[in-house]
VOBA-1610 file (N, C-alpha, C; in pm, whole numbers, padded with zeros to 5 digits, always signed):
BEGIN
Unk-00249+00281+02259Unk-00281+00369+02146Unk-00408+00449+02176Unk-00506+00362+02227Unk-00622+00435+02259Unk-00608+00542+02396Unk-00509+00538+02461Unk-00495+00673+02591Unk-00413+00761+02489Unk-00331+00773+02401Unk-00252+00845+02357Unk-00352+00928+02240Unk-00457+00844+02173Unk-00551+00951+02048Unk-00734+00857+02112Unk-00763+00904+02247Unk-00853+00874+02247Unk-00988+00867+02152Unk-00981+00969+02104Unk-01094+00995+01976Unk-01072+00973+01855Unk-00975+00908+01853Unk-00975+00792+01729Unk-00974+00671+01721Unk-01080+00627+01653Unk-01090+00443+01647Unk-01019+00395+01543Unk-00879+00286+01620Unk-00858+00257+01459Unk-00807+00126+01566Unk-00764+00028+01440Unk-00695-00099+01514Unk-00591-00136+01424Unk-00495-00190+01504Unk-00322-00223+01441Unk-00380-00410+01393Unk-00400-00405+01258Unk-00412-00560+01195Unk-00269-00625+01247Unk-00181-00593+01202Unk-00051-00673+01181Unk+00058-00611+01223Unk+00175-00635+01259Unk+00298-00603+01270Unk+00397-00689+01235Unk+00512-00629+01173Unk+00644-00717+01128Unk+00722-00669+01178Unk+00825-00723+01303Unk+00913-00650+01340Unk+01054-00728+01302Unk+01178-00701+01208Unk+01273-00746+01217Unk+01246-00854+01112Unk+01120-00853+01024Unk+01033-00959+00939Unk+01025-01049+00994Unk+00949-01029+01082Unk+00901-01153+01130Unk+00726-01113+01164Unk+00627-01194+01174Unk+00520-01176+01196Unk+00449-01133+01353Unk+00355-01065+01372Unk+00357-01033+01485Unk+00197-01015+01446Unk+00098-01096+01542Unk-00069-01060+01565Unk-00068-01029+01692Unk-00099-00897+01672Unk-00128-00814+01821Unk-00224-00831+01919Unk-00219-00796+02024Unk-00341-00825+02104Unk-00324-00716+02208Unk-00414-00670+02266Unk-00408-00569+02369Unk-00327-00529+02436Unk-00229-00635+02470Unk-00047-00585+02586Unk+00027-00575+02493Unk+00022-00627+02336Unk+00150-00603+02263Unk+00180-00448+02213Unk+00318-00377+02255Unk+00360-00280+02264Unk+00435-00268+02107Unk+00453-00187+02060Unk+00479-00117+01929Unk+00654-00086+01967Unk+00738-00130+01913Unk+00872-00090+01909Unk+00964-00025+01810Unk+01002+00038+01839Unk+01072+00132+01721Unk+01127+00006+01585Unk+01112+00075+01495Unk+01171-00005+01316Unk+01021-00126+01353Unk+00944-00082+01394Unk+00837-00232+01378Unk+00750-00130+01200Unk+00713-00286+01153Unk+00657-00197+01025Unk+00469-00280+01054Unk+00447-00134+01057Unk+00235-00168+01140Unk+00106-00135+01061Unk+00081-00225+01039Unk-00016-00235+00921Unk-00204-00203+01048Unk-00216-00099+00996Unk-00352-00056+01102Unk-00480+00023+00966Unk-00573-00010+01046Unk-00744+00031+01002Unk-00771+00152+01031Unk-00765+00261+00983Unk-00895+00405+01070Unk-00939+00480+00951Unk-01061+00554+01025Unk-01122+00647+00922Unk-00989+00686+00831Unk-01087+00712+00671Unk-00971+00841+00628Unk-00915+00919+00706Unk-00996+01010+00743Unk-00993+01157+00803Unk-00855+01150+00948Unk-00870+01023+00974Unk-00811+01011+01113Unk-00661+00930+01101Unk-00647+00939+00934Unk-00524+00846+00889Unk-00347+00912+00964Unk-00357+01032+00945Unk-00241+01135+00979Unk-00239+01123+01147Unk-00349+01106+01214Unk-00328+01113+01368Unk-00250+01024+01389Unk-00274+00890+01333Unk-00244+00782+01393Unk-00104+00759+01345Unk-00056+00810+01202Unk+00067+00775+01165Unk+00148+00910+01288Unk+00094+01004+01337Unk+00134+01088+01362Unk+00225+01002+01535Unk+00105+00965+01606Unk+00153+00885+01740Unk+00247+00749+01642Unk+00289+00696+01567Unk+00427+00631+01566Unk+00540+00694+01475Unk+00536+00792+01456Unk+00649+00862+01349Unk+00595+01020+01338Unk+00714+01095+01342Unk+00701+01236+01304Unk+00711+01231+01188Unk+00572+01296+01179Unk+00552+01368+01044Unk+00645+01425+00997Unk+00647+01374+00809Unk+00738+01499+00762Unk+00664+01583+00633Unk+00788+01672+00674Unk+00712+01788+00571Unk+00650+01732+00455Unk+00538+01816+00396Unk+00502+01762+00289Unk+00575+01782+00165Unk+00584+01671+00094Unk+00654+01625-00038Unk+00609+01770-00154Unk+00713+01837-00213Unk+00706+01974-00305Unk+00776+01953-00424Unk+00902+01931-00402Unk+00948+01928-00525Unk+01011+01765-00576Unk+00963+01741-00654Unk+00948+01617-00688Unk+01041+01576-00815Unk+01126+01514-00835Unk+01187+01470-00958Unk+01128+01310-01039Unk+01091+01321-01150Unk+01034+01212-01188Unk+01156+01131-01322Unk+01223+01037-01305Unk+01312+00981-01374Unk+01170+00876-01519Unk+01181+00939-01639Unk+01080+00855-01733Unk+00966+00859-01710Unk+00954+00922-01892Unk+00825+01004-01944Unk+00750+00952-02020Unk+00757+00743-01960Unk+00645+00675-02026Unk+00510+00713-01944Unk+00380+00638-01967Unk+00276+00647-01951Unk+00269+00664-01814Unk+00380+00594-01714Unk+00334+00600-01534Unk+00357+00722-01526Unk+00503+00762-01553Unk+00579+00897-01532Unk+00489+01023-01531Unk+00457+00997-01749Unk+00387+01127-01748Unk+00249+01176-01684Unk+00193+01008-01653Unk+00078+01049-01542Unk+00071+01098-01425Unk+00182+01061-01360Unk+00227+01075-01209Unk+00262+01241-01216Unk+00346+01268-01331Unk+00408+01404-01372Unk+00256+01501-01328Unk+00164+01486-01453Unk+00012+01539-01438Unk-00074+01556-01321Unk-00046+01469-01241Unk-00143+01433-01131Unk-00107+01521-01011Unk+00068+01494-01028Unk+00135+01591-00936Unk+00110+01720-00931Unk+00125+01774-01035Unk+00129+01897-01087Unk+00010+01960-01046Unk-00123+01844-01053Unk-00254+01894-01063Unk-00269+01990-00861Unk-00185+01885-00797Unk-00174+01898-00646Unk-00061+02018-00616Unk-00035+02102-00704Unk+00077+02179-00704Unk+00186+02183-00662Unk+00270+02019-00637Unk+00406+02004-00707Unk+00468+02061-00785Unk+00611+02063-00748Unk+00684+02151-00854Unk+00771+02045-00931Unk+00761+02035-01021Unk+00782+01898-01093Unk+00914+01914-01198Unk+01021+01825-01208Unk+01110+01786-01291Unk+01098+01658-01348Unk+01070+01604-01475Unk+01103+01496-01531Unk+01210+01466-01630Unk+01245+01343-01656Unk+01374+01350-01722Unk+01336+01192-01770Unk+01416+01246-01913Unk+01349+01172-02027Unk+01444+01210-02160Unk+01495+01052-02170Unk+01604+01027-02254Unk+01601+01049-02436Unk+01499+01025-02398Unk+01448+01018-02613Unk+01417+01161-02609Unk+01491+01215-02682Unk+01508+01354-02730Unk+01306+01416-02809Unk+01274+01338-02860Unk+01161+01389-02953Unk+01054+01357-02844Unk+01079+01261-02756Unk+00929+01266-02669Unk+00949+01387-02544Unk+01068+01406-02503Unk+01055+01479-02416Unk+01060+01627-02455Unk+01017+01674-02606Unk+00968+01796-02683Unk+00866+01770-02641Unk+00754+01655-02647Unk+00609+01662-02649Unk+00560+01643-02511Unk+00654+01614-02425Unk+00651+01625-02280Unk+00661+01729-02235Unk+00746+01848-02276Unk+00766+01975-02238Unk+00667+02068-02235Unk+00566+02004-02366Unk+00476+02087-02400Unk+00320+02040-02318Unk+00319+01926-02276Unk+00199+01873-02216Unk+00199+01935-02040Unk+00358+01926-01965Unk+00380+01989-01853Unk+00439+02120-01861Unk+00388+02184-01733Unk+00435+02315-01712Unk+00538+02286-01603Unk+00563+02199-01540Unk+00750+02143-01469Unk+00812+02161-01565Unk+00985+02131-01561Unk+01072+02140-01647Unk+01127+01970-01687Unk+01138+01986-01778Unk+01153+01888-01854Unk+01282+01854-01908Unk+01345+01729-01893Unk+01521+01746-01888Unk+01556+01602-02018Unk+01651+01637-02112Unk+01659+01536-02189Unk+01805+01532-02164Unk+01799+01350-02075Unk+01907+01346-02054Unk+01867+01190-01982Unk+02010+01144-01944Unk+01985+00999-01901Unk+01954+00959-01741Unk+01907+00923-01722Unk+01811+00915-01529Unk+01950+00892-01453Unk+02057+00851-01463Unk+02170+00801-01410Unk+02281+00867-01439Unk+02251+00999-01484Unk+02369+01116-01528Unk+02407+01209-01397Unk+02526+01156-01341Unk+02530+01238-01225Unk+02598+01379-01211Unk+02630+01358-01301Unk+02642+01562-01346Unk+02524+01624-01378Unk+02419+01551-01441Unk+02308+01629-01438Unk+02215+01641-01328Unk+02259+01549-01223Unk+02167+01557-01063Unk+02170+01691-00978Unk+02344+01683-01028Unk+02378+01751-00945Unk+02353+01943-00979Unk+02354+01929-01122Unk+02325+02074-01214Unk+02160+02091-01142Unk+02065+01984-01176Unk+01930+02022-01110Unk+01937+01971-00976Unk+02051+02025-00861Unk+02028+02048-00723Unk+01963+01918-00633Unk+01985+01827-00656Unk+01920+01720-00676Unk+01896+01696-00483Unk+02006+01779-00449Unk+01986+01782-00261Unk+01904+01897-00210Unk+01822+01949-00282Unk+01686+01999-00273Unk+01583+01947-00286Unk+01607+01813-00336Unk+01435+01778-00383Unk+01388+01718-00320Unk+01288+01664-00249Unk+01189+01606-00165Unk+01192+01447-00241Unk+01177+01438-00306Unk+01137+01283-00358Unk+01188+01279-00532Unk+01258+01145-00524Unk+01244+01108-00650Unk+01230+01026-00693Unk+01117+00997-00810Unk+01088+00837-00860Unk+01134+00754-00962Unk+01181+00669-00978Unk+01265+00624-01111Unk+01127+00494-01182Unk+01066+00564-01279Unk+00963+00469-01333Unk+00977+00445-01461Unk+01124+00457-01495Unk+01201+00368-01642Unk+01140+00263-01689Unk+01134+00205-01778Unk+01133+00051-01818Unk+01252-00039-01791Unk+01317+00004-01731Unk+01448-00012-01696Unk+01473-00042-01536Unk+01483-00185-01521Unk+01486-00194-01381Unk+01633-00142-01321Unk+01716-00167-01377Unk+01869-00103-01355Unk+01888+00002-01368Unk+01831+00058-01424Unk+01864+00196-01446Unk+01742+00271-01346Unk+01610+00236-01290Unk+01548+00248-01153Unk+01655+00231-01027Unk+01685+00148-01048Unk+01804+00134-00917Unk+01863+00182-00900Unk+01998+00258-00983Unk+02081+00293-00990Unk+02040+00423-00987Unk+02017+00492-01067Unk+01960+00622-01054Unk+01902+00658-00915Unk+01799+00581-00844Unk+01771+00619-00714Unk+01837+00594-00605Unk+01940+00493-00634Unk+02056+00503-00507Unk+02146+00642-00542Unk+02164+00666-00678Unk+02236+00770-00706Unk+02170+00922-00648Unk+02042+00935-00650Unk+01996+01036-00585Unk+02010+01038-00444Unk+02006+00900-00415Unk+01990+00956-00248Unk+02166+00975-00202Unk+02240+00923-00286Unk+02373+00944-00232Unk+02435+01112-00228Unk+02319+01178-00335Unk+02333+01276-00349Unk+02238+01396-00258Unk+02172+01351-00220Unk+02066+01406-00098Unk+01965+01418-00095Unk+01905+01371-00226Unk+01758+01333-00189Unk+01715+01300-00088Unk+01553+01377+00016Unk+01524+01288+00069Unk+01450+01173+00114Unk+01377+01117+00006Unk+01370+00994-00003Unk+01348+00987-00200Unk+01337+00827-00206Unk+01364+00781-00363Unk+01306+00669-00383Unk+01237+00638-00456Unk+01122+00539-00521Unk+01179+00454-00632Unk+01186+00353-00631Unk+01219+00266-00810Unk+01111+00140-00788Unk+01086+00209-00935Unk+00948+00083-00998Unk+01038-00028-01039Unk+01052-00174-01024Unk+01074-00252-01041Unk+00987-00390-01079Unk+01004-00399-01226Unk+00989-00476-01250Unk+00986-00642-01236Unk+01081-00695-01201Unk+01122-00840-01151Unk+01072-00842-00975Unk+01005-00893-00961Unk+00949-00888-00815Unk+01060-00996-00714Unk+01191-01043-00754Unk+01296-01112-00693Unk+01372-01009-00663Unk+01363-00891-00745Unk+01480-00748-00709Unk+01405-00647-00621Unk+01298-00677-00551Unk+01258-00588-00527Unk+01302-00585-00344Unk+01239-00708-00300Unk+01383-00719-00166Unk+01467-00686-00130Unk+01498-00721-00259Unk+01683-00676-00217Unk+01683-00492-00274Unk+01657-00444-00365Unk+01663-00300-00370Unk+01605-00209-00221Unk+01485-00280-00183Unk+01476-00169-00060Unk+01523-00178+00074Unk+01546-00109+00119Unk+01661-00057+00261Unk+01792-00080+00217Unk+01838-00124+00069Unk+01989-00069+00016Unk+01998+00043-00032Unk+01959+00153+00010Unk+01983+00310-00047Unk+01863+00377-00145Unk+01717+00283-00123Unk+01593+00289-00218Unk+01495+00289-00090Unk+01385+00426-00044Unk+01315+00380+00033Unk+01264+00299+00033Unk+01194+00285-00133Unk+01044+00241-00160Unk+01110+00171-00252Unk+01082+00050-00309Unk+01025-00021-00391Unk+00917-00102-00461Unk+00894-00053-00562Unk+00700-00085-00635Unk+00745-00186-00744Unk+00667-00276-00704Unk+00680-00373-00802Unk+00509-00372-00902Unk+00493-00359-01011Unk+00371-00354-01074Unk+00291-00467-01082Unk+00358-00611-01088Unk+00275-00702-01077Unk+00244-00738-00975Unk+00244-00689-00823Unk+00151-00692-00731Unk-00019-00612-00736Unk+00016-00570-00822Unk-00117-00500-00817Unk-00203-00578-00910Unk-00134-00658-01031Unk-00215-00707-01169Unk-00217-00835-01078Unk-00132-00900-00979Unk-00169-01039-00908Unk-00284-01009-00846Unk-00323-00882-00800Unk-00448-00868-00690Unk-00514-00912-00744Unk-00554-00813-00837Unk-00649-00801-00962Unk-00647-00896-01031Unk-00615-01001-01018Unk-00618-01124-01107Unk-00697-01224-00974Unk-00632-01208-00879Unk-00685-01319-00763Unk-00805-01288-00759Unk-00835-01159-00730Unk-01008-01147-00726Unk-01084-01247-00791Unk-01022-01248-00913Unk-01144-01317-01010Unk-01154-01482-00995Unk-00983-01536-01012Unk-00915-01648-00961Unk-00984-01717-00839Unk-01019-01692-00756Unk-00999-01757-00603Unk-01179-01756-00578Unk-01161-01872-00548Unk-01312-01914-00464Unk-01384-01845-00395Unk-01505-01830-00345Unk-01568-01767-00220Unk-01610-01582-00317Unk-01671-01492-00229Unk-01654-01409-00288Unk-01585-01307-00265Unk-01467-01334-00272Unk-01365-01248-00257Unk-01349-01155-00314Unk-01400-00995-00236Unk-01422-00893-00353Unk-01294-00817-00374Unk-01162-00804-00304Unk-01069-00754-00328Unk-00922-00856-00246Unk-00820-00839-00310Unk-00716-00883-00274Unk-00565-00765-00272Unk-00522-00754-00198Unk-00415-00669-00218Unk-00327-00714-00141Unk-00194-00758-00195Unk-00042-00775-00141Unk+00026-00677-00076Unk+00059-00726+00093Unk+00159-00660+00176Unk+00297-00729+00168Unk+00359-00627+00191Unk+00523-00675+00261Unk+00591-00718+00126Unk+00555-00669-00030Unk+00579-00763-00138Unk+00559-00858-00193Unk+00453-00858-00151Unk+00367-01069-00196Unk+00389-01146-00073Unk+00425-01116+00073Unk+00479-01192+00172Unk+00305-01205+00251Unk+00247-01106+00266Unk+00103-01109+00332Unk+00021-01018+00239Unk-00135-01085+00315Unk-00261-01008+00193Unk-00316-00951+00288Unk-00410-00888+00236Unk-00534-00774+00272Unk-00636-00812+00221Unk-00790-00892+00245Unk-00891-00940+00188Unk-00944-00850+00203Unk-01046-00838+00116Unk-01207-00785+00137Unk-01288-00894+00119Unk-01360-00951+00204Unk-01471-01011+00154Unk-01591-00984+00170Unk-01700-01028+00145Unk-01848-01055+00184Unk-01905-01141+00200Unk-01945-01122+00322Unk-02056-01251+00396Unk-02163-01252+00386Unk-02196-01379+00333Unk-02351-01386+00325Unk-02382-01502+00402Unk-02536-01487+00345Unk-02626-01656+00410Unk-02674-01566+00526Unk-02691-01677+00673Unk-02733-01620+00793Unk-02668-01733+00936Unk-02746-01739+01028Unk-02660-01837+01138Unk-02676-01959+01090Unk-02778-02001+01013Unk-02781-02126+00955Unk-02703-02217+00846Unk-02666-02099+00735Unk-02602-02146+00674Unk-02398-02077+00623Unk-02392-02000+00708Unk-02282-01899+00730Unk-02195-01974+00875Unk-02028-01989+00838Unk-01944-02009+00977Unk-01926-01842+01031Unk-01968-01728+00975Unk-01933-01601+01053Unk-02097-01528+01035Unk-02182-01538+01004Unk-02307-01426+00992Unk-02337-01447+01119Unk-02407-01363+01198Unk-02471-01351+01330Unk-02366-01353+01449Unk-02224-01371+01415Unk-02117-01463+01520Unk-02059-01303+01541Unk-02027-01311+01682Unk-01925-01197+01731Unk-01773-01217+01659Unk-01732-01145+01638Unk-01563-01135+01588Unk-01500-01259+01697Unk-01489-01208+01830Unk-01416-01319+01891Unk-01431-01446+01896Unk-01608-01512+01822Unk-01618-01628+01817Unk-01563-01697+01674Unk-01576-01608+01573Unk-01497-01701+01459Unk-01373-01802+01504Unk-01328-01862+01449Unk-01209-01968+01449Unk-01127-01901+01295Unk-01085-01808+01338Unk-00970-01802+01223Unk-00886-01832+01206Unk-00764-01881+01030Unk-00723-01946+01045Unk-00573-01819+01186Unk-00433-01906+01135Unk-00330-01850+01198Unk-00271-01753+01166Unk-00246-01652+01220Unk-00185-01494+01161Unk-00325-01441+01114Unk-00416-01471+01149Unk-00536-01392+01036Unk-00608-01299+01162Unk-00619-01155+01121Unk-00679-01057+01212Unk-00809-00995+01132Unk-00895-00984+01203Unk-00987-00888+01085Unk-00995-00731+01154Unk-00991-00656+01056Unk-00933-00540+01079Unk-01043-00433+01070Unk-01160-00467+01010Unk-01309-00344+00986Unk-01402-00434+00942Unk-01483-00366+00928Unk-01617-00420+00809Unk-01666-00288+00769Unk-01705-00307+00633Unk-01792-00217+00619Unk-01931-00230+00614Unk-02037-00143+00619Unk-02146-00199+00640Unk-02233-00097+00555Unk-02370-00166+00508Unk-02453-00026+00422Unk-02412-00054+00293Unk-02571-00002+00224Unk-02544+00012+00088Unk-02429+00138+00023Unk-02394+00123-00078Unk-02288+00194-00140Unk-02386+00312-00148Unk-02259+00438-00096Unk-02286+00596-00088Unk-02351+00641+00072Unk-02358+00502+00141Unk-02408+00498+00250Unk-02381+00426+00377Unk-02252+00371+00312Unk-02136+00276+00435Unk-02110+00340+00534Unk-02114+00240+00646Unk-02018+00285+00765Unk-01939+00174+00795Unk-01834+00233+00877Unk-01705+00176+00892Unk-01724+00150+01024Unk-01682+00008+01066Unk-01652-00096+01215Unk-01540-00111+01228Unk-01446-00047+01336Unk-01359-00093+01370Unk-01353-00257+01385Unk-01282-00346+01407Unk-01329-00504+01413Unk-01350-00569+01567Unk-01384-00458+01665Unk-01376-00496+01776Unk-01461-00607+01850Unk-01400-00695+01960Unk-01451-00839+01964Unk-01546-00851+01954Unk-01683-00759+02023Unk-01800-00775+02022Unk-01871-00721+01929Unk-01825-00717+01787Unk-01902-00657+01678Unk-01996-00822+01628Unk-02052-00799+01579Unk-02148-00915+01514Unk-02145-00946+01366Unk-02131-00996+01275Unk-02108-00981+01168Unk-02215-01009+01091Unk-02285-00915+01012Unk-02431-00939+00935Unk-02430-00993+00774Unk-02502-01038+00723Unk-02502-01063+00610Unk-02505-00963+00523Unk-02411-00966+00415Unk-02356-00829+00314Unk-02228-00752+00382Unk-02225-00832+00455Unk-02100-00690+00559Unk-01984-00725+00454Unk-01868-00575+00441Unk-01743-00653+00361Unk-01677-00659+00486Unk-01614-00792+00459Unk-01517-00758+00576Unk-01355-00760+00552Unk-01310-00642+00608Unk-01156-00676+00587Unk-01003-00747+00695Unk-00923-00826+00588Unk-00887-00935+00689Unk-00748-00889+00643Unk-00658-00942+00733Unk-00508-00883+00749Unk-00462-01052+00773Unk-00366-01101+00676Unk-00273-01288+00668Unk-00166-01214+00688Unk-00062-01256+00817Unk+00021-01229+00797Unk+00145-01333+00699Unk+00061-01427+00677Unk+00105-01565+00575Unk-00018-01602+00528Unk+00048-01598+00351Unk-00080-01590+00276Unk-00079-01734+00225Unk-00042-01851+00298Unk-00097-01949+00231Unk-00249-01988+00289Unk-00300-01902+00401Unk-00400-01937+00468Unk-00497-01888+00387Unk-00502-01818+00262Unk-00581-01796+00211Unk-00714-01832+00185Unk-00674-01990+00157Unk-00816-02058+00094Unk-00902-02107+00213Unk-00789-02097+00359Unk-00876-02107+00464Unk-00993-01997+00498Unk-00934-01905+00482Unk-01036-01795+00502Unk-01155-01794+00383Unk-01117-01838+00274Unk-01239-01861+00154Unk-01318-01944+00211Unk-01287-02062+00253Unk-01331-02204+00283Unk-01451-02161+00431Unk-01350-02004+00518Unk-01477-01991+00646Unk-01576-01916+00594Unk-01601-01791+00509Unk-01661-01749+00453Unk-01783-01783+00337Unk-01712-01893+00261Unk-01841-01971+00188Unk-01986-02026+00248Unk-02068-02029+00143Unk-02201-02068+00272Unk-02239-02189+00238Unk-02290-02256+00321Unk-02386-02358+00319Unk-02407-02357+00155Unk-02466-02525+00105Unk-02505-02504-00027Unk-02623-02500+00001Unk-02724-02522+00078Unk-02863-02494+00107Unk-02893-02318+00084Unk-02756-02261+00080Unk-02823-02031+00085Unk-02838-02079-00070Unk-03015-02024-00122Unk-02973-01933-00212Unk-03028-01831-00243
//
């Protein structure tokens, strides 16, 4: 990776190829359908997706299936980025007051009406999202678009057991919402100071943030090079950040970085029962205070 975008630093945390787990190391080679969870600047995010997948055009016309609170936000936000926006929205009296809040067009009609996909051209549109309250009718509707030519299709799903099985059956994407309220709940939940948690692969692997404190005395990682930690299994660390806020810089996690007290550091499980191991290396001495 590094001869192919020399002037970009980034590092591949994880790979799942075929779902199965994969911690990389310097000879491991990247194979087509592998799904690669990697670290880099913002700025340098597009290079890197760029060396494993051609770019595609950017996303324009957008169809949004339900004009509850996600919808009509997503509707807004889009719009704000100059998307050309369709939403569609079954209750006749909200999607009057929807019509009038967006300048997209606004369709009262049912997300799974395939005469009406096909009336709004539906094999023109770049993306469509089904964010119903309605997990069946998310599904259905977005397999129904893509059968119709969408090219690609999103359903918010509710039940996080359907969400497996909906994607790579005719649904690129599937979003389940209580991965995000589990993050946001573990933060507070879980030992050590775990300042962020976020679920990969569907609740299958995490993404830590933590912070290290103490020093060599009372810390298993402050003062220690990356390659000397003992982490637990599947666990990669992927950056740190470093610096007070408005004034961070970003560490790739390379072996010979050192890890200081306050650093956040971010960690890639490719199995998240190791969790409390990584709490358990991070905690300090009860002598810090």
């Amino acid at each position: 990776l590094r001869q192919h975008i020399p002037n970009v630093d980034t590092r591949v945390a994880a790979i799942f190829r075929q779902g199965q787990p994969i911690v990389p190391i310097g000879s491991t080679v990247i194979e087509a359908n592998d799904e690669v969870f990697f670290i880099a600047e913002r700025n340098d995010i597009i290079k890197v997706i760029s060396e494993m997948q051609e770019l595609e055009k950017p996303y324009k016309k957008i169809m949004i299936a339900g004009g509850g609170n996600i919808g009509a936000g997503l509707a807004q936000a889009l719009e704000a980025e100059g998307c050309q926006i369709k939403l569609i929205e079954r209750n006749r009296d909200h999607a009057r007051i929807l019509s009038a809040e967006l300048s997209g067009t606004v369709i009262n009609a049912d997300a799974s009406d395939k005469d009406m996909m096909e009336e709004e051209n539906m094999e023109d549109m770049d993306v469509f999202i089904a964010v119903t309250n309605n997990d069946a009718a998310n599904i259905m509707s977005s397999m129904l678009a893509k059968n119709l030519g969408c090219r690609k299709v999103m359903a918010l799903i509710n039940r996080t057991e359907y969400v497996d099985l909906a994607q790579g059956n005719g649904i690129d994407i599937a979003i389940s919402p209580q991965m995000a309220t589990i993050g946001s709940l573990l933060t507070y939940i879980r030992q050590g100071d775990i300042a962020t948690v976020y679920s990969l692969r569907r609740g299958a692997a995490e993404a830590i943030e933590t912070i290290a404190h103490g020093d060599a005395h009372t810390s298993k990682v402050v003062g220690r090079k990356i390659e000397e930690l003992k982490l637990p299994p599947g666990t990669t660390i992927g950056a740190i950040v470093r610096g007070e806020e408005g004034d961070e810089k970003v560490l790739m996690a390379h072996d010979d970085v050192v890890i200081e007290s306050d650093d956040h550091v971010i960690l890639f499980l490719v199995d998240k029962q190791y969790v409390h191991d990584v709490e358990r290396l991070f905690q300090v001495d009860p002598t810090f205070i």
